[in-house]
NUBA-49222 format. One record per residue: residue in one letter; x, y, z of N, C-alpha, C, CB in turn. Coordinates in steps of 0.001 Angstrom, whole numbers, plus 500000, padded with zeros to 6 digits. Glycine has a CB too. Layout:
BEGIN
AXYZXYZXYZXYZ...
***
This chain:
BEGIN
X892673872775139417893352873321140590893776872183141524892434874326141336X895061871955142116895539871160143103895423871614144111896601870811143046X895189870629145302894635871065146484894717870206147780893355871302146198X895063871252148784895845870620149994894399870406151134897340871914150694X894124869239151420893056869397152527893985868653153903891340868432152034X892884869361154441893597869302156673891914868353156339893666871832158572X892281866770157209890902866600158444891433866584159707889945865116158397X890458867199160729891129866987161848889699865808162649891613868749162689X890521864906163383890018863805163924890519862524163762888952863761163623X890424861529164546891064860485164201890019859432164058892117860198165111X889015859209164296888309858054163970887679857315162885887659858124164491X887087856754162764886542855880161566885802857064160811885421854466162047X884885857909161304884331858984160423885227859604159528883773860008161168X886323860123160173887646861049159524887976859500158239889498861548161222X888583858576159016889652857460157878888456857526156510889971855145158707X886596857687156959885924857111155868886058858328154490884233856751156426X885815859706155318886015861059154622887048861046153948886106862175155408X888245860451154426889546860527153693889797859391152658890680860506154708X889415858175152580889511857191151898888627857723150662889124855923152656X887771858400150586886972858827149442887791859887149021885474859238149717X888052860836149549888555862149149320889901861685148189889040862995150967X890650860731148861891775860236148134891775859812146711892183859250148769X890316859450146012890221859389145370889937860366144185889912858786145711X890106861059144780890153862445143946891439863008143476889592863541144749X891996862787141991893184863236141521893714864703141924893065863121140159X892465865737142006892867867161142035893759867397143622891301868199141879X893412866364144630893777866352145787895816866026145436892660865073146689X896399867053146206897760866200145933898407866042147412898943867077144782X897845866065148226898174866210150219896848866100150720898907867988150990X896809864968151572896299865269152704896523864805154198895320865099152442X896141865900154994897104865961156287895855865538157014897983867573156822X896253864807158205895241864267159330895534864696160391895124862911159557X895326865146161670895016865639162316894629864933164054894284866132161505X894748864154164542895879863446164629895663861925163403896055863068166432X895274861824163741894635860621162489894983859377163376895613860533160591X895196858108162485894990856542163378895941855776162315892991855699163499X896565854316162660897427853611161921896682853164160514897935852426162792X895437853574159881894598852942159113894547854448158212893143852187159920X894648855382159043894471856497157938896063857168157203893554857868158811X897255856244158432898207856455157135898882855863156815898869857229156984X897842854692155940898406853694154841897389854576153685898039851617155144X896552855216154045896160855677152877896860856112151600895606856472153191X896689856057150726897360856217149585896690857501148399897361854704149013X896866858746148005896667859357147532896403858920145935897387860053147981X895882859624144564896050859281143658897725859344142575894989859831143388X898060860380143321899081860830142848900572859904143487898941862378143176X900104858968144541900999858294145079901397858362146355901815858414144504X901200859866146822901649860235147985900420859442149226901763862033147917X900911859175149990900845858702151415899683859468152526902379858942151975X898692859299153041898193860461154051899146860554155330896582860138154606X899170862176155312900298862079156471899539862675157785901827863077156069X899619861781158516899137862265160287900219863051160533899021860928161686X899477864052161223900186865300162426899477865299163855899933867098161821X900888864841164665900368865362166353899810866219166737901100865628167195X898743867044166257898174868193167100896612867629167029898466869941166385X896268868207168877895376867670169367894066868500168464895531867760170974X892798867454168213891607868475168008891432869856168689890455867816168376X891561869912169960891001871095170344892281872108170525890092870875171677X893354872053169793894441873346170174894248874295168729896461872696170424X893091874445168943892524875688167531893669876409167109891295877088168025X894606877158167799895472877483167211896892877474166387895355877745167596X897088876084167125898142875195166376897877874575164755898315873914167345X896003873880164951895730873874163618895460875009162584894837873212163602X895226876056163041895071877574162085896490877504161553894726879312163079X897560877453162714898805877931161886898967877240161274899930878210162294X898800875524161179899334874390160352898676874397159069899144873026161009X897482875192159405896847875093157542897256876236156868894985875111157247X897625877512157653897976878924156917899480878215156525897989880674158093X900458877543157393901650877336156770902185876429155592902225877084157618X900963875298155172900761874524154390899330874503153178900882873587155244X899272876149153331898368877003152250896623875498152109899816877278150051X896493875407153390895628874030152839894311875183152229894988872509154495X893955873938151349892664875022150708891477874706151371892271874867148998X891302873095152287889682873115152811889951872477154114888406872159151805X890332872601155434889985871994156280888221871267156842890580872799156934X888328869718156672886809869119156945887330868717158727886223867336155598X886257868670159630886105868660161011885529867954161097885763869493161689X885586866623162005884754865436162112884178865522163767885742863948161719X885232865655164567884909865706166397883890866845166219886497866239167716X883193866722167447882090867465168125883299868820168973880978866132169446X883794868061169466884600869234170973885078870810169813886976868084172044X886124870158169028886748871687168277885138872166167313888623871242166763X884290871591167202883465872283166744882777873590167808882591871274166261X882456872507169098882084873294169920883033874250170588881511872625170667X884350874152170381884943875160170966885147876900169642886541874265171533X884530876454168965884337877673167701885294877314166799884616879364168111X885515876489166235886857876502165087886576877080164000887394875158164569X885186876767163703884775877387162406884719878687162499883556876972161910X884465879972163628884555881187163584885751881947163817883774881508164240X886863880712164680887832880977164580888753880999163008888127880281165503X888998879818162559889391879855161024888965880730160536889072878911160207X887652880995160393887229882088159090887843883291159510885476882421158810X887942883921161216888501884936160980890123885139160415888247885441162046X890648884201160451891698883556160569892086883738158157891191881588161683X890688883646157864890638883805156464891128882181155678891744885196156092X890793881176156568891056880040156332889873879507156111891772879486157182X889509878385155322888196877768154421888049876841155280888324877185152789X886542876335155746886541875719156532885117874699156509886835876573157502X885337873283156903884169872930156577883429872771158033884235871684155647X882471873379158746882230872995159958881125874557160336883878872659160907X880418874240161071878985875408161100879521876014162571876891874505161191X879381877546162326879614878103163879878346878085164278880287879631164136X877268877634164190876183877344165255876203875985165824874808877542164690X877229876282166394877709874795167446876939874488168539879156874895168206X876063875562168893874848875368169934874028874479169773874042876350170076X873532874234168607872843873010168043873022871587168767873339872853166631X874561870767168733875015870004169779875096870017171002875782869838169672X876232871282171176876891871660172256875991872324173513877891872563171737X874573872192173474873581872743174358872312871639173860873294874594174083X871980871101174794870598870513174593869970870895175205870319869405174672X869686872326176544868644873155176221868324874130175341868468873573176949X869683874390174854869270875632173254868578874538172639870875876433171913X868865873481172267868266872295170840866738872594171728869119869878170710X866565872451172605865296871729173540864062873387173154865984871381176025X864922874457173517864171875342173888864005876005171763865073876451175452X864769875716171154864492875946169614863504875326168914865520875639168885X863772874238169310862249873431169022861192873470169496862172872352169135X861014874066170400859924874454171342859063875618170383860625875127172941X860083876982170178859680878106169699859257877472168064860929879352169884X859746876562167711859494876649166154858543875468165614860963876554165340X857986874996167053856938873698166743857521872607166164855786874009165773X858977872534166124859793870675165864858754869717166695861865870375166848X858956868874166640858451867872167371859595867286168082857712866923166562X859662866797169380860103866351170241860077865767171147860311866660170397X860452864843172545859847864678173775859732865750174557860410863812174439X858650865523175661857923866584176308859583866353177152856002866328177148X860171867817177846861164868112178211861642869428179324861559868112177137X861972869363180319862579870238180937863928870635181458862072870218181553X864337872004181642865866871910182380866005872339183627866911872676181735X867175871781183769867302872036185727868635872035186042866607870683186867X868950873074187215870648872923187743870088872570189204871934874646187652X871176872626189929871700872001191325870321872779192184873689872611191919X870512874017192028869557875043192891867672874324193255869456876759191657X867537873644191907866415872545191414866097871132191586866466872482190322X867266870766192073867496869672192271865640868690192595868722869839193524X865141869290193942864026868222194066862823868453193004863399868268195611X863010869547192131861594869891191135862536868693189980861206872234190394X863602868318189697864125867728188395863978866281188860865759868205187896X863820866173190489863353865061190847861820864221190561863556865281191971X861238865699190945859599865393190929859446865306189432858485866695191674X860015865869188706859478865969187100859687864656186672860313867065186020X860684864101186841861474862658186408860352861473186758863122862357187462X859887861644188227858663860824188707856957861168187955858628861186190445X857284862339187231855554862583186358855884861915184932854936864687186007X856931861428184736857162860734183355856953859331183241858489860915182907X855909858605183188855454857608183284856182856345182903854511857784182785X856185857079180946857125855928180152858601855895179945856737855862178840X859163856398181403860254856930181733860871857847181323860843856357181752X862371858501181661862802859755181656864432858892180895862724860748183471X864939860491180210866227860344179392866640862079180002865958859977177260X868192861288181062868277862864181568870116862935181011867864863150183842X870131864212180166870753864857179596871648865879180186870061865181178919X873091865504180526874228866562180330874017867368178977875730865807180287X873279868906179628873773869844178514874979869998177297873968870726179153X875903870012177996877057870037177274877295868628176818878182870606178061X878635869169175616879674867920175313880002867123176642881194868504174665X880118865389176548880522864633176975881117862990176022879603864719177857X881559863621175508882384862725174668881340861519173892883603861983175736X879683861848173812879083861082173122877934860030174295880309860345172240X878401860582175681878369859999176655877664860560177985879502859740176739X877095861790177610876450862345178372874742862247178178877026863545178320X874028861047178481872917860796178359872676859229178800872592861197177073X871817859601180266870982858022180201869981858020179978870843857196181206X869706856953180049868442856331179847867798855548181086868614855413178719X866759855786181352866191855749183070864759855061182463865941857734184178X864873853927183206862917852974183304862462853677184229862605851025183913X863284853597185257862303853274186794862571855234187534863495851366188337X861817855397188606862215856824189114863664856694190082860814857500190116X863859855472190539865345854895190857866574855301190148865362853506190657X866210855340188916867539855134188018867657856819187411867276853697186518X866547857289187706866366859067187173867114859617187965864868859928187274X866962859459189466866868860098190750868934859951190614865638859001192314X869218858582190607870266858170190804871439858737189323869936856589191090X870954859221188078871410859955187054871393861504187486870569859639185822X870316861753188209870437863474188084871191863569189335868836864544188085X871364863194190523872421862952191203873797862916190881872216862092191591X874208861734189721875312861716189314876169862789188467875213860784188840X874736864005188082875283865238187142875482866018188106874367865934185980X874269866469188843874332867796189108874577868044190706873039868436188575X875214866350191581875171866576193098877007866023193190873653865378194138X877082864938192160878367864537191969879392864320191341878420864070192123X879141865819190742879406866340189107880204865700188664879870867673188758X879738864195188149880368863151187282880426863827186073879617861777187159X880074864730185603880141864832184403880515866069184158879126864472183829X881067866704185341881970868013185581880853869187184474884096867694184846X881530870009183995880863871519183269880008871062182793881559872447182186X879382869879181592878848869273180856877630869109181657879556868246180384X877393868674182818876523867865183613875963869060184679877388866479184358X876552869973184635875735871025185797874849871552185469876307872094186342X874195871470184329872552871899183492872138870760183073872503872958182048X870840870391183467870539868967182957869412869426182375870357867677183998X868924868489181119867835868350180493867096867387180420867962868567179625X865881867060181226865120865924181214863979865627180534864857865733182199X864099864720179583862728864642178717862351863354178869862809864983177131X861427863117178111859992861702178365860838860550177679857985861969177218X860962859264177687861603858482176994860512857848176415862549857724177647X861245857741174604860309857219174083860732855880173552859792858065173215X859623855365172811859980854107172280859830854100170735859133853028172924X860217853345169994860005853237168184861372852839167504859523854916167387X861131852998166925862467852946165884863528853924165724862054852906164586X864991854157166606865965855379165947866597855657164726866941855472166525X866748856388163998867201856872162870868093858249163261865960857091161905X868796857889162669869720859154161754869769860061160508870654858738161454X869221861589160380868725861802159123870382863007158881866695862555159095X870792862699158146871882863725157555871283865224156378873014862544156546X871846866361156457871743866691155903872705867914155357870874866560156141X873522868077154300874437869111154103873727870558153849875329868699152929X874251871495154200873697873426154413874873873570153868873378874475156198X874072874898153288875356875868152837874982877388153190875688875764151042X873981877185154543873790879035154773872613878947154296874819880346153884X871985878461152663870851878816152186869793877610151822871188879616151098X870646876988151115870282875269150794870638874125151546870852874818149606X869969873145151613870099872168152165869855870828151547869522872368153052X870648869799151457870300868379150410870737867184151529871521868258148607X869392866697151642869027865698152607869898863958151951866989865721152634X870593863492153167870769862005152540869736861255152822871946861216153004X869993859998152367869234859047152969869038858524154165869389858329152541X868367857987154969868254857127156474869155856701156589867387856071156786X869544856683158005870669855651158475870168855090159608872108856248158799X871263854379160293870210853694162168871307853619162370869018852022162641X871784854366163780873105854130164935872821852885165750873284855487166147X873470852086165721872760851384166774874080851248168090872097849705166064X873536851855169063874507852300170371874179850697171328873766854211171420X874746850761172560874889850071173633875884848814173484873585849725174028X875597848456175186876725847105175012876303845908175503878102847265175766X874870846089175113873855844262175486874062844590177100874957842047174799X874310845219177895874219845348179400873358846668179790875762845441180048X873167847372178771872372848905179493872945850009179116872412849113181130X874504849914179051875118850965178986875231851910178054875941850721179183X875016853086177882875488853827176213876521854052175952875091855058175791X877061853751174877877870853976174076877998854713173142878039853324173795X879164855297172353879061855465170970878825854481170025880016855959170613X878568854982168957877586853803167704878582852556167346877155854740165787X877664851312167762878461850002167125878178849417166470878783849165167606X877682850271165014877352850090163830876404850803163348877134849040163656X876276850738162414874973851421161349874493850513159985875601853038160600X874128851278160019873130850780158651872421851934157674871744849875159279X872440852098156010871850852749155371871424852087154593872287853585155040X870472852671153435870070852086152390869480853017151458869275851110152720X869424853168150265869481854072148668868195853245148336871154853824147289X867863852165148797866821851901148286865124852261148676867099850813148264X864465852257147712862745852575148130862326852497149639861694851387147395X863051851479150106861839851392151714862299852734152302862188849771153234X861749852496153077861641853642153908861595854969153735862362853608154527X861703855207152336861048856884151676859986857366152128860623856996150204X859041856802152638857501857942153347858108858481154864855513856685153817X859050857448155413859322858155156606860816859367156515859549856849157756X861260859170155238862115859919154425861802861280154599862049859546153055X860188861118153661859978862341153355859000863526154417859420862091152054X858874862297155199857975862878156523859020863724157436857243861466157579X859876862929157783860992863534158202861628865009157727861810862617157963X861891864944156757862212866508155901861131867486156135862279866372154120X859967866575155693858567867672156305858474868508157682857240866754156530X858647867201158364858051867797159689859681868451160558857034866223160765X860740867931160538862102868309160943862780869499160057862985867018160856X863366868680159367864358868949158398863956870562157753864330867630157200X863226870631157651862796871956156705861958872725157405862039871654155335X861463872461158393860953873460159953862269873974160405860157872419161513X863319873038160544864524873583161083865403874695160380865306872522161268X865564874289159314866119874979157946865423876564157737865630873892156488X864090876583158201863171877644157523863328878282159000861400877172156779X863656877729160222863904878909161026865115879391161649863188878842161909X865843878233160732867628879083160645867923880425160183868645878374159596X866825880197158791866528881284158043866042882441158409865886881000157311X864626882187159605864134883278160320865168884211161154863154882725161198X865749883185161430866421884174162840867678884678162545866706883315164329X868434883905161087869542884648160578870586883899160993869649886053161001X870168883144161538871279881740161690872387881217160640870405880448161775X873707881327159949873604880741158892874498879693159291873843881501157708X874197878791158667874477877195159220875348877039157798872791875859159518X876509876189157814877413875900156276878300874749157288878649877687155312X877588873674156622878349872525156927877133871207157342879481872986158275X877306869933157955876575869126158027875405868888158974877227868442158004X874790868979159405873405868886159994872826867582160244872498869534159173X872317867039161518872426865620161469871616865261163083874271865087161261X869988865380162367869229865045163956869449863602164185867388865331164054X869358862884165371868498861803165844867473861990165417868346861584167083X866841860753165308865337861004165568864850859830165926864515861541164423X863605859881166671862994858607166791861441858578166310863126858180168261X860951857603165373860015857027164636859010856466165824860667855923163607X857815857450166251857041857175167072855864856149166450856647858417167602X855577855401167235854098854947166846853202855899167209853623853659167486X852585856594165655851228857214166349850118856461166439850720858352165698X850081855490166153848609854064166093847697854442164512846939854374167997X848532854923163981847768855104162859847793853625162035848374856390162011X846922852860161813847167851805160677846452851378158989846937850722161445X846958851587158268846251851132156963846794850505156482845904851825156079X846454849634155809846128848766155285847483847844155737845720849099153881X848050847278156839849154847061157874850442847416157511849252845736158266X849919849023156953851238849609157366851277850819158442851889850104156103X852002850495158861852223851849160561853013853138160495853249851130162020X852512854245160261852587854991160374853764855659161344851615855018160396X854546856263161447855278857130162396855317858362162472856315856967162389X855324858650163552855825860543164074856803860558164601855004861467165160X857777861274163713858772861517164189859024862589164974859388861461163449X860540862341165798860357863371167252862326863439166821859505862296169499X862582864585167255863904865191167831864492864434168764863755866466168443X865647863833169205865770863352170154866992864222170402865731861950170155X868118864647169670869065865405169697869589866067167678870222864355170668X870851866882168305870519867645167137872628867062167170869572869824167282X872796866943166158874226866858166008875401868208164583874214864996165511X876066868485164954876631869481164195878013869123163019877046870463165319X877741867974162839879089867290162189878428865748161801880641867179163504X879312864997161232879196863984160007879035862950161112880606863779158737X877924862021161567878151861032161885878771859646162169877852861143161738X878927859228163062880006858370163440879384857326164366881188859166164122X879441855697163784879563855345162482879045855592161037879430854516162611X877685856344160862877317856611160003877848856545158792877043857325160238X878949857370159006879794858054157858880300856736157190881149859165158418X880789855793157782881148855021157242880170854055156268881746854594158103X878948854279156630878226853359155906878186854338154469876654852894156707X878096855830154635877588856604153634878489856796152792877080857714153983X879881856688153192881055857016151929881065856092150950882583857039152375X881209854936151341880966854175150241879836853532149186881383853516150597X878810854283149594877384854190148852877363855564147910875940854167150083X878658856658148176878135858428147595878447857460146158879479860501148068X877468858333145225878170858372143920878096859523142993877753857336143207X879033860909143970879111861817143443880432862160143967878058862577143544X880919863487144025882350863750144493882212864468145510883279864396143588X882602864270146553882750864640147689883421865566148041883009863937148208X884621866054147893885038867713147731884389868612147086886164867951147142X883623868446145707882850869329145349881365869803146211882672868876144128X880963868501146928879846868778147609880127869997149175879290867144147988X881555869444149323882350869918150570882631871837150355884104868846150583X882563871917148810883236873148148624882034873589148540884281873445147528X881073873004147979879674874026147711878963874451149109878366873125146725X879173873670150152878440873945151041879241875442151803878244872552151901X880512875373151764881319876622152506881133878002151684883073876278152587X880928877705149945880672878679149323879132879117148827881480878512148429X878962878396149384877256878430149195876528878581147872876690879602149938X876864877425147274876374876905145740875733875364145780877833876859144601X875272875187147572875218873744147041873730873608146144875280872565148472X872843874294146075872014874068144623872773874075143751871012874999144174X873320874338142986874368873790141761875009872283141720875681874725141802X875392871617142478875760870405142355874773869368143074877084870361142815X875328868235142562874149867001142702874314865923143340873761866431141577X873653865669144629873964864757145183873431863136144557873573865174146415X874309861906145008873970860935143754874399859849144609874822861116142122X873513858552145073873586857467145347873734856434144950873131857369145667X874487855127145444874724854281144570873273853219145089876440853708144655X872964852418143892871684852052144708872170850812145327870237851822143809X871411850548146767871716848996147975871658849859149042873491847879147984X872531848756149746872670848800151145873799849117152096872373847812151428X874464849256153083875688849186153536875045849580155072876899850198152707X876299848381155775876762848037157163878060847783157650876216847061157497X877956848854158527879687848421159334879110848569160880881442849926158951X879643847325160854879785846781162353881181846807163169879392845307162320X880888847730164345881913848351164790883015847278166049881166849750165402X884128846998165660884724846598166684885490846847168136885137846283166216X884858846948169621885695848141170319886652847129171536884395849571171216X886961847775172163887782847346173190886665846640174292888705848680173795X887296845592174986885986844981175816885183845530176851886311843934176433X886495846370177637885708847207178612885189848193177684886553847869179866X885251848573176583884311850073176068882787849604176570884304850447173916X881824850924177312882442852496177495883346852502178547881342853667177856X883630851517179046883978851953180490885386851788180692883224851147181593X886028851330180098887430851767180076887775850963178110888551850848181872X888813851264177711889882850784176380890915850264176904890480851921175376X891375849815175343892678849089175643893625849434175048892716847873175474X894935849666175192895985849883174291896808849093173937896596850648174558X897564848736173047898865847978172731898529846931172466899861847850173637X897421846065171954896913844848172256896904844219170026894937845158173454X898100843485169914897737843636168328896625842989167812898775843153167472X896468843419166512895430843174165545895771842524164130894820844434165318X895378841114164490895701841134163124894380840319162663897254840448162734X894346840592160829893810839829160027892977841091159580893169838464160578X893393841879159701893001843079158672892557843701157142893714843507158746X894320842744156626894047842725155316893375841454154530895216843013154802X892721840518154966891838839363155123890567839954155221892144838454156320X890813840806156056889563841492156002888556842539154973889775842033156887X889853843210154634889420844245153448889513843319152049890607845749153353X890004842078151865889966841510151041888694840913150490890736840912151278X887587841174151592886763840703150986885670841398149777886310840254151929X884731840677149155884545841937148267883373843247148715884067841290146801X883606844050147980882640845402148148883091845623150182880266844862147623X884079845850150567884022845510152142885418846637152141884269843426152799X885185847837153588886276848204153819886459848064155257886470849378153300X887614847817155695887720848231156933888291849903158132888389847224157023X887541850743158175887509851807158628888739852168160044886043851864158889X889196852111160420890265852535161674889679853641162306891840853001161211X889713853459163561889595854277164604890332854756165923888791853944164868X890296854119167152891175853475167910892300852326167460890390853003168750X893457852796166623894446852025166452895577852820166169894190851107165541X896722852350166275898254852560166239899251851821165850898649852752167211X900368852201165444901338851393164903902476851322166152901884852036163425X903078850054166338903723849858167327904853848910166847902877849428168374X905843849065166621906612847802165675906423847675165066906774846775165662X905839848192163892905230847568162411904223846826162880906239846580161419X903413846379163805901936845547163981901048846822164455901936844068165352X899996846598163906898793847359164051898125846902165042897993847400162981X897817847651166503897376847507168012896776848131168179898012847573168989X895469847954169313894471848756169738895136849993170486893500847943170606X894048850640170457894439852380170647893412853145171727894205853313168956X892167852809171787891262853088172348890005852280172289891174854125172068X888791853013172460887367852174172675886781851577171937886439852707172987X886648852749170597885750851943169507887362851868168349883873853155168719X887525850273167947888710850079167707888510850316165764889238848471168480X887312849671165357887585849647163936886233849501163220888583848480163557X885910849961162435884608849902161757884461848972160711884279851107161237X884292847939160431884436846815159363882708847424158493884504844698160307X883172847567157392881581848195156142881757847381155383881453849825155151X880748846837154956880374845798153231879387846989153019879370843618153223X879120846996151638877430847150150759877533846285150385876890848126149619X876321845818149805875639845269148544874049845572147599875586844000148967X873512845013147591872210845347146160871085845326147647871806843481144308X871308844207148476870204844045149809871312844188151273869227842072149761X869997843962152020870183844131153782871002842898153883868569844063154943X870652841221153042871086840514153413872811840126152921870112839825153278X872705840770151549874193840525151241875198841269151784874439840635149985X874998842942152310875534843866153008875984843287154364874629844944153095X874719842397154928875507842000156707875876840798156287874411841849158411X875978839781155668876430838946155227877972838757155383875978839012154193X878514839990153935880207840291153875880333841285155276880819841312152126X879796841679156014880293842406157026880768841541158009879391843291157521X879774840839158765880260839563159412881252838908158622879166838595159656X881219838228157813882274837549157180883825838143157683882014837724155571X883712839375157087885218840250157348885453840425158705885280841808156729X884377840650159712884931839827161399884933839191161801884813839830162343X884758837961160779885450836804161181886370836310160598884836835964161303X887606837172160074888742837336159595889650838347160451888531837703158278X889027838660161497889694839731162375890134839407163474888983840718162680X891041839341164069891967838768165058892022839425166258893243838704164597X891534839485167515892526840428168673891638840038170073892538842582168311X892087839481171002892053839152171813891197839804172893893011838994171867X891542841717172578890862842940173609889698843303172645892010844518174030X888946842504171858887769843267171141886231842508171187888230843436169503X885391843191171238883895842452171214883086843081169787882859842923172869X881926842793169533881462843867168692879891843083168892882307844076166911X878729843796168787877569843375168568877296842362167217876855844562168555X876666841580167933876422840678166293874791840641165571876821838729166605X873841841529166192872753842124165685872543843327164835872188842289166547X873467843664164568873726844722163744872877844799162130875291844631163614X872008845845161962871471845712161113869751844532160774872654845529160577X869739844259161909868277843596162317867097844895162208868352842891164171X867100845885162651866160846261163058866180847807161769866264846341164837X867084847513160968867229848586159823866006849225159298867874847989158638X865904850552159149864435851079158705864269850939157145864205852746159125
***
């Protein structure tokens, strides 16, 4: 069967989904959504070109008609926002195939995430919520948190609604900024304040199909900008190999399949990707000097990680539309998920002011220098075509990924390939992959 897929999104997650997808002969179109100057040089098997379309993520109805008029057979969803605005319940009524879970509450509320885990014994930080009316109790709570507080815009905020607070200074001066000077407008008028912890962060993925669920391997986001600030992820890291399997499987234990088993309870049906934070507590357990972790919830995400994704496409070694179709039709016990064995890192390149402002128009070159190197792709995100030169576009500009067999040959060709990368408006972390689980 030939087959037309829609992604809608433009960043490095979407270019990584599509660069694999392309490799699939049965595919003979695929349309992007708005997409980026990196996702259409893509090249199909059949020859054809990926073609970007101007319509914004969140005009749900412009994309319904664009896939009913171009008979697409699977729209995949990478952004958080059209998830949270219902696309997936919209499409289906719509009788359009869709890859993306209408329990968008999961993200799109971190007191639903806060108060679900509560009822179903997840593990988590100790946590409360509060609006404006509360203001001095979200104060006082912030000051009983010793090893400091992480206070949370409920809602979507573009990846960006969450600090991180040491002191009762910096709490006081965050829950202020949501809920007295609504910096963070709708998003920020319910706040959620929990205990800040310390350990190791991870990323655990996992695909649903309503009934089943098939866990990937670890990943690590690693956010900020060496000054304090959060960001979206400026880089990742995975690995197919042995380490880190006990906290693998602890994870599935104590998360992953508590969560799953009370999706089930309550009739929840979840079909599409699944994807906690988590953070790797020290419980002080030690034998024989190895350390033990408890893992905790830190947030719950409803879509394919970003950068993540990029580390994971090029490590799958199975087919990725079939995994995509099983989860919407709910067969994913029937097919098999399959890793390539190593490592992989992409280290993300953004604009200098990112988070706090981007850049546009600013060219880029040494790109294809870049992808030249071996086992190494370079991912697009924030970029555009302007004259035939490829120019920055926004914050996080480009995702540069190597694998290899280890940690060391993987960051090795990654660095290498940014330092074949050219542009004047870009920074990127150069610790990337140090602290890999």
């Amino acid at each position: 069967m030939l087959m037309i897929i829609l992604i809608i999104g433009s960043g490095g997650r979407e270019h990584a989904l599509i660069w694999l997808l392309a490799k699939d002969s049965r595919i003979i179109e695929i349309w992007c959504a708005p997409g980026n100057a990196g996702i259409a040089k893509e090249r199909l098997q059949n020859g054809n070109l990926v073609k970007c379309i101007d319509i914004k993520t969140t005009d749900l109805s412009r994309l319904a008609d664009f896939a009913t008029e171009k008979k697409v057979h699977l729209t995949v969803v990478g952004p958080d926002k059209p998830i949270g605005l219902g696309i997936a319940t919209f499409f289906r009524f719509r009788k359009l195939r869709i890859f993306a879970p209408e329990a968008a509450l999961f993200e799109s509320s971190k007191i639903f995430t806060h108060a679900f885990n509560s009822t179903h014994g997840i593990p988590q930080p100790k946590g409360q919520n509060f609006d404006l009316d509360r203001l001095r109790e979200a104060e006082a709570f912030a000051n009983s948190l010793t090893s400091g507080s992480v206070i949370k815009a409920d809602g979507l905020f573009d990846g960006k609604g969450v600090v991180l607070c040491k002191t009762s200074i910096e709490a006081h001066s965050a829950i202020e900024r949501m809920l007295v000077r609504d910096e963070f407008g709708p998003a920020g008028r319910h706040i959620l304040i929990q205990n800040r912890l310390t350990g190791c962060e991870v990323s655990a993925h996992a695909l649903c199909d309503g009934k089943n669920y098939k866990m990937f391997p670890l990943s690590q986001d690693n956010k900020g900008d060496g000054k304090g600030n959060m960001t979206g992820g400026m880089g990742a890291t995975m690995r197919t190999t042995p380490l880190g399997g006990n906290d693998a499987m602890r994870i599935e234990n104590e998360i992953i399949k508590p969560w799953h088993n009370a999706c089930l309870e309550e009739g929840i049906v979840y079909k599409g990707l699944f994807y906690p934070g988590i953070m790797l507590t020290d419980d002080g357990f030690h034998l024989q000097n190895y350390r033990r972790f408890g893992p905790k919830v830190l947030e719950y995400n409803a879509r394919f990680g970003d950068p993540e994704t990029q580390v994971y496409m090029p490590m799958l070694n199975c087919n990725l539309l079939d995994l995509l179709d099983a989860c919407v039709e709910g067969t994913l016990d029937k097919v098999d998920l399959k890793w390539k064995y190593g490592v992989a890192v992409c280290v993300v390149m953004a604009s200098n002011g990112y988070p706090d402002s981007l850049t546009a128009g600013e060219p880029i070159f040494g790109i294809e220098q870049a992808d030249a190197v071996p086992d190494t792709k370079v991912f697009h995100a924030g970029t555009a075509l302007k004259d035939g030169q490829i120019v920055t576009n926004g914050g996080r500009v480009l995702g540069v990924t190597s694998w290899g067999v280890d940690l060391f040959e993987a960051k090795s060709k990654a660095y290498q390939a940014v330092g074949k990368i050219h542009c004047q408006a870009l920074w990127y972390r150069k610790d990337i992959g140090i602290y890999a689980p």
